[in-house]
C-alpha positions in Angstrom: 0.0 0.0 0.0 1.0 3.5 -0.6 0.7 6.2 1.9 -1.0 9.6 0.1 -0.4 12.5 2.9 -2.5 15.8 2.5 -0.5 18.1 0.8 0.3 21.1 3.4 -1.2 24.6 1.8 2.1 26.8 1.6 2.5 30.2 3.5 1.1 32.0 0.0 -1.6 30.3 0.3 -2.2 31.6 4.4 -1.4 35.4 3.4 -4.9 36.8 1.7 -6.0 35.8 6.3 -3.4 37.8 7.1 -4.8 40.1 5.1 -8.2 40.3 5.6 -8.3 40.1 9.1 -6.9 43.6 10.2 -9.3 44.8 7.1 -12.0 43.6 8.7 -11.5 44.6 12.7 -10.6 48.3 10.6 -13.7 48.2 9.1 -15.8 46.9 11.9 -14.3 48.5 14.8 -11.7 51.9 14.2 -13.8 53.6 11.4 -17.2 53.3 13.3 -15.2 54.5 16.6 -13.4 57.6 14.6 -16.6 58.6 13.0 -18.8 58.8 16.4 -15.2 60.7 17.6 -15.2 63.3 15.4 -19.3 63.6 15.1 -19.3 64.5 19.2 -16.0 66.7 18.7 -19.1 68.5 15.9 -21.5 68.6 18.6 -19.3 70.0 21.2 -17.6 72.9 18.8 -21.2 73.8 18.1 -22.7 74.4 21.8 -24.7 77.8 22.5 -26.0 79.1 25.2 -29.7 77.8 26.2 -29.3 74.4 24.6 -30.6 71.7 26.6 -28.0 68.7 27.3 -27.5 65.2 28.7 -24.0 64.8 30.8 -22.7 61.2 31.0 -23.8 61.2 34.8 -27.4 61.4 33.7 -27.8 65.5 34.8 -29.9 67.1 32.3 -29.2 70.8 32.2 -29.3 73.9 30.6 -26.1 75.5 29.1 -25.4 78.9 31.2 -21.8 79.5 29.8 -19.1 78.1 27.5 -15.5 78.6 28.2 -12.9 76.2 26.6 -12.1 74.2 29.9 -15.4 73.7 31.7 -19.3 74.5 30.9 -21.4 75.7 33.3 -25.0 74.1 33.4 -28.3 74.7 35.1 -29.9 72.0 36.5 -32.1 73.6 38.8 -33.3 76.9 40.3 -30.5 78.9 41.5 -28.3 75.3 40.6 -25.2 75.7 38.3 -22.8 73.7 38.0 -19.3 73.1 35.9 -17.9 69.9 33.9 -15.4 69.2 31.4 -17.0 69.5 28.0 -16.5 66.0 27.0 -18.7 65.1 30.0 -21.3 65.9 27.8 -23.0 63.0 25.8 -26.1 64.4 23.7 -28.1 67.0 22.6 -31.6 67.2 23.8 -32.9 70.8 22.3 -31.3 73.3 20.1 -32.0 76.4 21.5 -33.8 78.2 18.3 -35.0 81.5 17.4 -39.1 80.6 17.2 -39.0 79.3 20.8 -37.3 82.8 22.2 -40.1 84.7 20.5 -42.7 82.2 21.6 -41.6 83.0 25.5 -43.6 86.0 25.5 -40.6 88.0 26.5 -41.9 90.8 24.9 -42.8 94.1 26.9 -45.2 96.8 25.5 -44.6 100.1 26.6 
């Protein structure tokens, strides 16, 4: 009888895994990552004052002020407090320019 052995695939054959594998953990994981990165980076260069946010405490507050190392929100009555912008996780509401008139801040004279 004569022995047949399974022919070994050669290391050519193994590259195209090699390959593929970091393509795929790029495509599945660092792009998605980088893209919500730079999307809250967006969100946080384009914070005004009145716009109602979400910190990643869970305190919903109103922004007060903006400076470029802290954010001061209200949270309550007479209840301000600062954190680090990137404490902040969402937008709830845009402030916008129908719901200052809507206020009835208006005074007749």
């Amino acid at each position: 009888m004569s022995e047949q052995t399974a022919a070994s695939p050669g290391p050519l054959a193994m590259l195209p895994m090699f390959v593929m594998i970091p393509l795929i953990f790029y495509l599945l994981v660092f792009r998605p990552q980088s893209k919500e990165r730079k999307a809250h980076e967006q969100m946080l260069k384009n914070f005004k004052k009145n716009d109602e946010v979400v910190t990643s405490g869970g305190l919903f507050g109103t922004i007060v002020n903006i400076k470029s190392e802290a954010i001061t929100l209200r949270i309550a009555e007479n209840v301000r407090v600062d954190i680090e912008p990137s404490a902040i996780i969402r937008l709830v509401k845009a402030k916008t320019a129908s719901s200052e008139g809507a206020t009835g801040e208006k005074r007749s004279s």
